[in-house]
FIMAR-514099 format. One line per 10 residues: number of its first residue (from 1); their letters; for each residue x, y, z of N, C-alpha, C. Coordinates in pm, 1 decimal, padded with zeros to 6 digits. Layout:
NUM = a = X:Y:Z:X:Y:Z:X:Y:Z; ...;
//
This chain:
1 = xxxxxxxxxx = 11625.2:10901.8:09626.1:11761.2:10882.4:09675.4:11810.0:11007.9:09746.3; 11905.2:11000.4:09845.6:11945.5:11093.6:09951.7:12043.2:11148.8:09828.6; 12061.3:11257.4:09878.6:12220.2:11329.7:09796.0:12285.6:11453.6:09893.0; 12386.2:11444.4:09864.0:12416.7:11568.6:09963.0:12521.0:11672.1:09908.3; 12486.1:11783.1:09919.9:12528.6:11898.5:09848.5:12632.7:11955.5:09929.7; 12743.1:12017.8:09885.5:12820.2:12063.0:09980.6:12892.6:12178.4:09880.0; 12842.7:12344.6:09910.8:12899.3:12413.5:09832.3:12870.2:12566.0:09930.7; 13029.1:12625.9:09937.9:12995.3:12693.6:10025.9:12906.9:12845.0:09979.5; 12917.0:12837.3:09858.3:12835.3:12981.2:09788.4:12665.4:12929.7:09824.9; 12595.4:13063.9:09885.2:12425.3:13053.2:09937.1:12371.7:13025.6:09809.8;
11 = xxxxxxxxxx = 12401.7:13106.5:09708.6:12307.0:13090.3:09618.9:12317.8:12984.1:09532.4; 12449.5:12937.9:09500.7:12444.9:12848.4:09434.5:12380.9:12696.1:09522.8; 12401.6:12715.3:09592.5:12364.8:12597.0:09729.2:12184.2:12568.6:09738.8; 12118.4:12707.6:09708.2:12005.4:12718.6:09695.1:11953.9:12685.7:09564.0; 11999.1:12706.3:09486.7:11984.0:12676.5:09342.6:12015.7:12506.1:09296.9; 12084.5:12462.6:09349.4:12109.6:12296.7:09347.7:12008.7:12249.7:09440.8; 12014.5:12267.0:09572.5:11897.2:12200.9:09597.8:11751.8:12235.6:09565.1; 11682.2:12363.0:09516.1:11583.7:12366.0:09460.6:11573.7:12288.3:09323.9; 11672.7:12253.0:09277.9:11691.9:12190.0:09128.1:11688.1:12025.8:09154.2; 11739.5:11957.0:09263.9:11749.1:11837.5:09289.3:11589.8:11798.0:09361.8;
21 = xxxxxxxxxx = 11567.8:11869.1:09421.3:11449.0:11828.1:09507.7:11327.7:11800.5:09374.8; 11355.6:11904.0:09266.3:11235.9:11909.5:09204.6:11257.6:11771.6:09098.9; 11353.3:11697.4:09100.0:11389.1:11592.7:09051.4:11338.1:11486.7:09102.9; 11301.2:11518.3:09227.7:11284.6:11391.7:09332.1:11396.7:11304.5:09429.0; 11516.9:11408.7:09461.6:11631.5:11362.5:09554.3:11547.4:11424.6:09685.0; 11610.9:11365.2:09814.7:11652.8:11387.0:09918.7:11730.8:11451.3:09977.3; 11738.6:11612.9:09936.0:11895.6:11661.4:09966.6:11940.1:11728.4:10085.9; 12028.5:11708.3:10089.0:12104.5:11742.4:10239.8:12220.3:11881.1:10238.3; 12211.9:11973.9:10228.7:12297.2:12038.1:10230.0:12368.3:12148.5:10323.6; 12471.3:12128.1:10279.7:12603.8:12151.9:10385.6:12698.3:12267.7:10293.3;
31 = xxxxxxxxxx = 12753.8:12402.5:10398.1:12823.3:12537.1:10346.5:12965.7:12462.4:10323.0; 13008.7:12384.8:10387.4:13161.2:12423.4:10412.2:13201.2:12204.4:10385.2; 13326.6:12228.8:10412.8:13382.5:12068.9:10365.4:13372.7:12035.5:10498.9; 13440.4:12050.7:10570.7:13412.5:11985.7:10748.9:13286.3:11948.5:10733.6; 13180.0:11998.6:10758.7:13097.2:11957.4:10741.7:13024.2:11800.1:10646.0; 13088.8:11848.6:10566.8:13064.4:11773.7:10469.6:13129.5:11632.0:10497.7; 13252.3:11627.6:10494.1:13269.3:11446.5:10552.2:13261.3:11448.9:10652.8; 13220.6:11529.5:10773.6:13161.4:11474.4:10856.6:13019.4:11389.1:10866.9; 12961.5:11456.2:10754.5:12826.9:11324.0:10732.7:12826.5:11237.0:10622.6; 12939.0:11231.3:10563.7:12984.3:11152.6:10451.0:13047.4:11020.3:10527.9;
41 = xxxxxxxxxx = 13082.6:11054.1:10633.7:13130.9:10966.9:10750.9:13067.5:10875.6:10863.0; 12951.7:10925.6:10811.3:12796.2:10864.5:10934.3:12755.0:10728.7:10879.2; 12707.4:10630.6:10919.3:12697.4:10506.3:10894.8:12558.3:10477.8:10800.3; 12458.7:10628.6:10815.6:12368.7:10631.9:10705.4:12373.5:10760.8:10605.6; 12495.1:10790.1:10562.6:12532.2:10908.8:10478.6:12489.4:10861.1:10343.8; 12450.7:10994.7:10289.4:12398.3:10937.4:10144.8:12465.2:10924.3:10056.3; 12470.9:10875.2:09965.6:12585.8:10741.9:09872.0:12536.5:10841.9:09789.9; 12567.6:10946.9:09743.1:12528.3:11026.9:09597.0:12598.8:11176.8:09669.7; 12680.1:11228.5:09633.0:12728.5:11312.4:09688.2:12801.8:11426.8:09547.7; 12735.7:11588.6:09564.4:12832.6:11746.8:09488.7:12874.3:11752.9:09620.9;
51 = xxxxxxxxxx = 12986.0:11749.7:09539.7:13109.6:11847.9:09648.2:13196.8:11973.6:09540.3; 13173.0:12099.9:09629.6:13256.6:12196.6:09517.9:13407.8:12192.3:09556.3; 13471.4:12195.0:09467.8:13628.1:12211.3:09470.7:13657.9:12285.1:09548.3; 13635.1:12405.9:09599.1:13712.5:12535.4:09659.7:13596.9:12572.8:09787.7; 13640.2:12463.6:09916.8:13537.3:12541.7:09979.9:13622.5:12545.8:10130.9; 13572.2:12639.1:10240.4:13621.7:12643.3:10349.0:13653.3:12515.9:10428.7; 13754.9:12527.4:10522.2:13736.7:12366.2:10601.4:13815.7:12258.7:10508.1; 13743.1:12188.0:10444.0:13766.1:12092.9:10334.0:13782.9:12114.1:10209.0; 13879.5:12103.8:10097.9:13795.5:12135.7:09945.1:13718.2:12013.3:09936.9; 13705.5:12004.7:09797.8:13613.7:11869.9:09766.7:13714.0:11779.0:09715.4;
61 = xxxxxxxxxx = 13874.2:11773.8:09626.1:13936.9:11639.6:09634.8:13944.9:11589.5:09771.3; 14031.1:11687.8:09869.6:14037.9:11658.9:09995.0:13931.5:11525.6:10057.4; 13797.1:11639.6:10029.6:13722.6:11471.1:10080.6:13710.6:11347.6:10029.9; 13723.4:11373.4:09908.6:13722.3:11237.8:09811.5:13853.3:11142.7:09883.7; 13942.4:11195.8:09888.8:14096.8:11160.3:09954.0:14041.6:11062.5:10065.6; 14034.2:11140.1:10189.8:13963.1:11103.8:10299.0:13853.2:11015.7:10276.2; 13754.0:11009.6:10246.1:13676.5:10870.3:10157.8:13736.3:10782.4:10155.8; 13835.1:10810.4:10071.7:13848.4:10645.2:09960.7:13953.2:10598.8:10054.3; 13998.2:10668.8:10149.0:14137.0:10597.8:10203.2:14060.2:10490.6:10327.0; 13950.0:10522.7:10358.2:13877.9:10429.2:10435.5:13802.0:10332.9:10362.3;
71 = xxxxxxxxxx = 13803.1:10207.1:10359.3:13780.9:10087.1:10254.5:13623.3:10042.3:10338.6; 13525.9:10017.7:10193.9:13413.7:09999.6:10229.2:13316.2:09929.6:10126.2; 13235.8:09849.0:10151.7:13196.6:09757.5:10070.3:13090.8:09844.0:10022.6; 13028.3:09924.9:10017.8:12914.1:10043.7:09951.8:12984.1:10215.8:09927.5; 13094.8:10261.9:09896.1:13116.8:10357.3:09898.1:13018.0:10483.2:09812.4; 13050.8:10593.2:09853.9:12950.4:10672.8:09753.9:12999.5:10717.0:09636.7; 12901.8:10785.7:09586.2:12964.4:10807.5:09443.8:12962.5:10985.0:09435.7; 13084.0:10990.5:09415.6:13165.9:11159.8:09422.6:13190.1:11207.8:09283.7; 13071.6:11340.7:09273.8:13075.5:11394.1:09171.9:13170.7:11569.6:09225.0; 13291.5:11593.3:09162.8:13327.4:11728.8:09218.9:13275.9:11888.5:09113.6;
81 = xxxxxxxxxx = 13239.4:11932.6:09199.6:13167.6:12007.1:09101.0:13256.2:12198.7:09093.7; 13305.3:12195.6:08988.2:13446.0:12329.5:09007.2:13457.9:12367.3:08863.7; 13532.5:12495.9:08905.9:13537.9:12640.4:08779.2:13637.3:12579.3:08707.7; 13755.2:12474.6:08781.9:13867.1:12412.1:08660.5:13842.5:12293.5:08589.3; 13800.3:12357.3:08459.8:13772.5:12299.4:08344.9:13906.6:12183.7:08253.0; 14025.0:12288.6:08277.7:14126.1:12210.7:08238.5:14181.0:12058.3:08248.4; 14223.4:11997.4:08175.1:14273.3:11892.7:08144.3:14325.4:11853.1:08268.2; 14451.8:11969.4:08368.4:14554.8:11886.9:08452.1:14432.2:11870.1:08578.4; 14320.3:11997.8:08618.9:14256.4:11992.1:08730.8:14163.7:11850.8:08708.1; 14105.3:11806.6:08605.8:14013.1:11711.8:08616.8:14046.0:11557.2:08622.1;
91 = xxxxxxxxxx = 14208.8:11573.7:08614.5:14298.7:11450.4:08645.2:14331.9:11465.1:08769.0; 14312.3:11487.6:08835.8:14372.9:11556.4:08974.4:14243.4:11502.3:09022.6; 14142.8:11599.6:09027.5:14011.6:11533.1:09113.7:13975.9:11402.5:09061.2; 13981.8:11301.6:08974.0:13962.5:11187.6:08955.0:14062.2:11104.1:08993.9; 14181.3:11151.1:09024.9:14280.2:11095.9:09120.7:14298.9:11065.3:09239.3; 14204.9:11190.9:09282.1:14124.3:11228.7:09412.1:14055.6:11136.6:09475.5; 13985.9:11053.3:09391.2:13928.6:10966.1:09434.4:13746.9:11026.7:09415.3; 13740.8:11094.5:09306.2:13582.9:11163.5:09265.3:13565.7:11066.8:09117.7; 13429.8:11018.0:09147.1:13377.7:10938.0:09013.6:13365.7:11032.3:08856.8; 13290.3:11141.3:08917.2:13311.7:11232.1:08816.7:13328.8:11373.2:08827.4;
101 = xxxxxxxxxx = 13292.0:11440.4:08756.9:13280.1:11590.5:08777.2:13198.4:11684.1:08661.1; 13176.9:11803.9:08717.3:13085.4:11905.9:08632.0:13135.2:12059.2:08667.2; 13145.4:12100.4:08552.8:13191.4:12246.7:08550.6:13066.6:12317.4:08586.0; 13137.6:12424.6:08673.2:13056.9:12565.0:08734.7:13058.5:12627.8:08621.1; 12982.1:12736.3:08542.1:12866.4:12700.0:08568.5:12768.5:12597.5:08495.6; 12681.1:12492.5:08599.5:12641.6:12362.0:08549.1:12549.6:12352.2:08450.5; 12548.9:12274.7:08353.5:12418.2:12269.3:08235.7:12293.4:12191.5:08318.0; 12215.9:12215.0:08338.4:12121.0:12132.8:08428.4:12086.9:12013.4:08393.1; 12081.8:11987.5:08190.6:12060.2:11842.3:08105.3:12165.9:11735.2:08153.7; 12306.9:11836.1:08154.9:12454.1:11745.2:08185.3:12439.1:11696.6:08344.9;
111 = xxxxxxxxxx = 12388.5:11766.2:08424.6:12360.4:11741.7:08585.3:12322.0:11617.8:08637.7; 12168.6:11653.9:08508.4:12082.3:11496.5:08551.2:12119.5:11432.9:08490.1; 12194.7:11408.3:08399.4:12236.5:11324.6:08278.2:12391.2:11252.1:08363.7; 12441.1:11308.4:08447.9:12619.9:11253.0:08493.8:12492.5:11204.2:08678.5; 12413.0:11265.7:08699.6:12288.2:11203.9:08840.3:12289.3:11077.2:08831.7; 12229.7:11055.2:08650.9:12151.9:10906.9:08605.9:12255.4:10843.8:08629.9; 12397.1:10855.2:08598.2:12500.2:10791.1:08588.0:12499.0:10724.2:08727.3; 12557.7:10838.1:08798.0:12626.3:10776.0:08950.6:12476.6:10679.3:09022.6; 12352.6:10728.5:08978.6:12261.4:10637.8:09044.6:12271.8:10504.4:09010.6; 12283.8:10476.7:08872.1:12300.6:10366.5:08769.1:12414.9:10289.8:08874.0;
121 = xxxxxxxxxx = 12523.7:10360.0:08838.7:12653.6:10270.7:08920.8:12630.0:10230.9:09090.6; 12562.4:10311.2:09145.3:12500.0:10273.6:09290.3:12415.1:10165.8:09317.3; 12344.9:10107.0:09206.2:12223.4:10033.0:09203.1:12320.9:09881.6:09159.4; 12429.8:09925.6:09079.5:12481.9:09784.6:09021.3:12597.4:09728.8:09165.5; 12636.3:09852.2:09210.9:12684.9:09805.5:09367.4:12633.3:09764.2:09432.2; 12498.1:09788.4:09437.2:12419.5:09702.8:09581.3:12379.2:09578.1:09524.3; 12385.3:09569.1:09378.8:12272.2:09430.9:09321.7:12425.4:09373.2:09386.7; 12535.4:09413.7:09338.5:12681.2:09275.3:09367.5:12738.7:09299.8:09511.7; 12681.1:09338.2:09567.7:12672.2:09340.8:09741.1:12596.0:09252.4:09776.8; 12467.9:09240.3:09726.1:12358.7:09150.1:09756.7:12403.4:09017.2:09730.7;
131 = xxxxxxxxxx = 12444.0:09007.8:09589.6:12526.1:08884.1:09576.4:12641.0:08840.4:09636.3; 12689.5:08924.2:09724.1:12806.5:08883.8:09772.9:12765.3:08797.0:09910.1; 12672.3:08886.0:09991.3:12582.9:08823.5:10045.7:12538.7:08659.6:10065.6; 12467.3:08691.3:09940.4:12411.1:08535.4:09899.4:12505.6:08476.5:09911.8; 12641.1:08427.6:09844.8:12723.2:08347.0:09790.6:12739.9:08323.5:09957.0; 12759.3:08414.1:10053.5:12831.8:08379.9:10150.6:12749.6:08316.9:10249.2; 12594.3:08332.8:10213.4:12522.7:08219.4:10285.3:12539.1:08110.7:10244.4; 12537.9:08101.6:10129.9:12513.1:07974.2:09998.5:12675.5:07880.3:10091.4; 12742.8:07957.1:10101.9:12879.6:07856.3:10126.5:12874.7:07856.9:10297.5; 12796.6:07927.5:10371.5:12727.1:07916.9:10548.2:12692.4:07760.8:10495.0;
141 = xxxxxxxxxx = 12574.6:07726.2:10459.6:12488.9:07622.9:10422.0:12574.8:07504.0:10438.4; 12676.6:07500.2:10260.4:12767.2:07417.5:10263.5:12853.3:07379.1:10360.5; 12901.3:07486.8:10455.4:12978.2:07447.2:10546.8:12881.8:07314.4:10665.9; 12788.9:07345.3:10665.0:12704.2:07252.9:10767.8:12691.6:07141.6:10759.1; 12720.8:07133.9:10574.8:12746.0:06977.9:10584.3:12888.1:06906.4:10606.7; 12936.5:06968.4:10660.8:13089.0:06941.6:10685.0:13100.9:06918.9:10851.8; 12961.3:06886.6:10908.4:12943.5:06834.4:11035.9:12908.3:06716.8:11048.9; 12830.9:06682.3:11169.4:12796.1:06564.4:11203.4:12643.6:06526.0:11172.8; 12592.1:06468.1:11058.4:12424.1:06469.0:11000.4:12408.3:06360.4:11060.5; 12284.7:06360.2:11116.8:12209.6:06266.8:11200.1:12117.1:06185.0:11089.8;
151 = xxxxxxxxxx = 12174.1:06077.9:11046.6:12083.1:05989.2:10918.9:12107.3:05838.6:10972.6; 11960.3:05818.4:10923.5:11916.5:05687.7:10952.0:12007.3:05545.5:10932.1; 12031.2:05509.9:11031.1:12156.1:05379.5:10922.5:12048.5:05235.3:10872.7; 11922.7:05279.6:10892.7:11828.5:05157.5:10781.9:11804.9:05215.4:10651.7; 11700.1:05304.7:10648.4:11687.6:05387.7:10536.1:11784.6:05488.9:10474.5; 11827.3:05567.5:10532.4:11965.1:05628.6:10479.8:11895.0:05760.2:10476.5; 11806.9:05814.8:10566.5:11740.4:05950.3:10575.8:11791.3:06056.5:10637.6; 11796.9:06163.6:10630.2:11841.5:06294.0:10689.2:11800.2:06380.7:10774.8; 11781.2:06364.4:10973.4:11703.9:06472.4:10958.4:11730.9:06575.2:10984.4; 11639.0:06667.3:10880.0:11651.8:06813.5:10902.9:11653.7:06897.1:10998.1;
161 = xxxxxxxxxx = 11682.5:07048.9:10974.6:11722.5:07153.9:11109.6:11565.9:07160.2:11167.2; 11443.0:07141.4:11051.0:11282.4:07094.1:11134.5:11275.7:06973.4:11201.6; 11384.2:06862.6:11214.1:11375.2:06786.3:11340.3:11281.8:06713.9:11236.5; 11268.7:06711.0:11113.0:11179.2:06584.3:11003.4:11302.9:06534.7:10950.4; 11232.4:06400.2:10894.0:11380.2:06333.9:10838.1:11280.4:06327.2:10676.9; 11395.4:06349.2:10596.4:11382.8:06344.7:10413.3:11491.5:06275.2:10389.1; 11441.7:06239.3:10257.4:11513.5:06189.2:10181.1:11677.3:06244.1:10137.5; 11789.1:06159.1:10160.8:11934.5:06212.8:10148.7:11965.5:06307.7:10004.2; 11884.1:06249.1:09889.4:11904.8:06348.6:09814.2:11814.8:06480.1:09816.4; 11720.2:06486.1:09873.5:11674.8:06551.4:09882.3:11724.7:06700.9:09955.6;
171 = xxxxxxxxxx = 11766.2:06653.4:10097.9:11840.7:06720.5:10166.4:11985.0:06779.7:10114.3; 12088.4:06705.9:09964.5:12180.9:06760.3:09978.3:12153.6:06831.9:09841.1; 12009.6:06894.2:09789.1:11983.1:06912.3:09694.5:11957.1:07046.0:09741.3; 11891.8:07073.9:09851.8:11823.3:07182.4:09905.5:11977.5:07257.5:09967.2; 12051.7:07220.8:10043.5:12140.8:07258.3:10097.3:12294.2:07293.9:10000.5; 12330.9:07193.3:09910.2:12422.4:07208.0:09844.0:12422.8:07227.4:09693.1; 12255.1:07277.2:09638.8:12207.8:07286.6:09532.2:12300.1:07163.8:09369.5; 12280.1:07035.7:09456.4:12339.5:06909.6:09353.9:12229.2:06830.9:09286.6; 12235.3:06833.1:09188.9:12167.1:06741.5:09132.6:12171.2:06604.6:09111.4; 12088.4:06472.5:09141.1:12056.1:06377.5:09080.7:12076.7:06306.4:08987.6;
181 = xxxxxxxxxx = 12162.8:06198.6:08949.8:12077.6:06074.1:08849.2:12127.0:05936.3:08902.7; 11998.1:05878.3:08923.9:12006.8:05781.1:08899.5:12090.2:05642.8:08887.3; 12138.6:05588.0:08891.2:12203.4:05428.9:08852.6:12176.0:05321.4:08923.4; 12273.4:05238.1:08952.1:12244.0:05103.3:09032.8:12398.5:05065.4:09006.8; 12451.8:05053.0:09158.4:12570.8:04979.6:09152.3:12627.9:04802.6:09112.3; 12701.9:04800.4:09071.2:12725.7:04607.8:09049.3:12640.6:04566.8:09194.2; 12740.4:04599.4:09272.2:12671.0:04471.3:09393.2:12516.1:04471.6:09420.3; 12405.2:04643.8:09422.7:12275.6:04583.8:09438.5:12226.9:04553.3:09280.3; 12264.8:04549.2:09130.7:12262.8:04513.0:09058.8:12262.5:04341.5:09069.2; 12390.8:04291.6:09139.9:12374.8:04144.2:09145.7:12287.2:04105.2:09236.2;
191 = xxxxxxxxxx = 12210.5:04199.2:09327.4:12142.6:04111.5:09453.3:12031.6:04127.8:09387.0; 11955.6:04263.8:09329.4:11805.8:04276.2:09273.1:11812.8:04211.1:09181.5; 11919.7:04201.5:09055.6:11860.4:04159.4:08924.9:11974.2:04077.2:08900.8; 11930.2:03972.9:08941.0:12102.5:03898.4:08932.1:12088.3:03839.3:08801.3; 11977.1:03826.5:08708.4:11970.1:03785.3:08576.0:11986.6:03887.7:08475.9; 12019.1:03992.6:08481.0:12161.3:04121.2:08444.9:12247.5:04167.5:08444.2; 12295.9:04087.9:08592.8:12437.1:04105.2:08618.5:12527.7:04038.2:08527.2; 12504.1:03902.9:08513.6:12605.4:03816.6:08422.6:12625.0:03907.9:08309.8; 12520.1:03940.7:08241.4:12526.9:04013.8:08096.5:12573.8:04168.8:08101.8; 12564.2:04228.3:08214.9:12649.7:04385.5:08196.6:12798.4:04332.1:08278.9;
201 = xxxxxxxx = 12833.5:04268.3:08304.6:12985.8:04240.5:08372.3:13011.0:04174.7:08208.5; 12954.8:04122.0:08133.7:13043.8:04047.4:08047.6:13047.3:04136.0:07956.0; 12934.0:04238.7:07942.5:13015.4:04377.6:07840.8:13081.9:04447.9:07881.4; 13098.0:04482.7:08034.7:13247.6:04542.2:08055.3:13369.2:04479.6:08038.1; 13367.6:04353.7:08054.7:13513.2:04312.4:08041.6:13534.0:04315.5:07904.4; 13446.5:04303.0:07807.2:13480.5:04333.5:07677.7:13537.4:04458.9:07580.5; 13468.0:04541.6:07661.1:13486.1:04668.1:07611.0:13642.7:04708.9:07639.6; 13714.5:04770.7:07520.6:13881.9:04830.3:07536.6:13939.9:04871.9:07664.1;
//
């Protein structure tokens, strides 16, 4: 997974990404906040994002701000990473619009351990993206039958977008995922089996 680092101290900047890479991220890193949502802003920016609190250009709520105020069906996940430990600062950057955060200086167990997190929550966004997806083909589909179907007026067949004709349930089984059963109405009841008909009409009229 891509991640992108944004902290304007060298060494610490060097020290996160030698620490992420050896994890197996993709990291991208950037000195200053300009920078930073400027590729947080790119249409393939990486959805896993340290941003430090106190940096030139941008801080890191700032970008979170800027983020979230633009609405998006995959947003990333904003960890702010800063020296204020306190109660009022870490309500503030989660106000900010940052998923989480980690105090300077970082425990490396807590790092990958709040990583697993935001990856975890990234993976359950795309599975219900995907599904959002689906549903909206699934109801594409349905809408088609809300046209004009070209079916047989002897047999009562359907044909398909392959230009073959199937069977009507078949077709609204595949398309509108409905299921089947079975019966027989009174009238071809009286024409096929007209020595059944007398006897199921005379238990309906009986019945309450």
């Amino acid at each position: 997974m891509r991640i992108l680092i944004a902290e304007d101290d060298a060494t610490s900047r060097l020290l996160l990404t030698n620490t992420l890479q050896r994890w197996g991220y993709d990291v991208v890193a950037l000195g200053d906040g300009a920078a930073a949502l400027a590729a947080l802003q790119q249409p393939d920016a990486p959805k896993l994002a340290l941003l430090d609190w106190m940096m030139p250009g941008w801080q890191g709520p700032d970008i979170c701000r800027r983020l979230r105020a633009t609405p998006s069906d995959a947003p990333p996940y904003l960890i702010l990473l800063t020296a204020h430990d306190d109660k009022k600062n870490v309500v503030e950057g989660l106000d900010a619009g940052a998923n989480d955060y980690i105090s300077k200086p970082f425990d490396q167990d807590e790092l990958k351990a709040r990583l697993a997190v935001g990856r975890r929550v990234l993976d359950l966004q795309q599975t219900l993206q995907q599904r959002v997806l689906d549903l909206e083909a699934a109801l594409a589909h349905i809408k088609t039958l809300q046209g004009i179907l070209p079916i047989c007026m002897y047999c009562h067949k359907i044909r398909n977008d392959q230009q073959s004709w199937e069977r009507l349930e078949r077709y609204l089984s595949d398309h509108a995922e409905v299921q089947f059963s079975h019966s027989i109405c009174p009238a071809c009841l009286q024409k096929n089996f007209p020595e059944y008909a007398a006897d199921v009409t005379k238990d309906v009229e009986q019945k309450p």
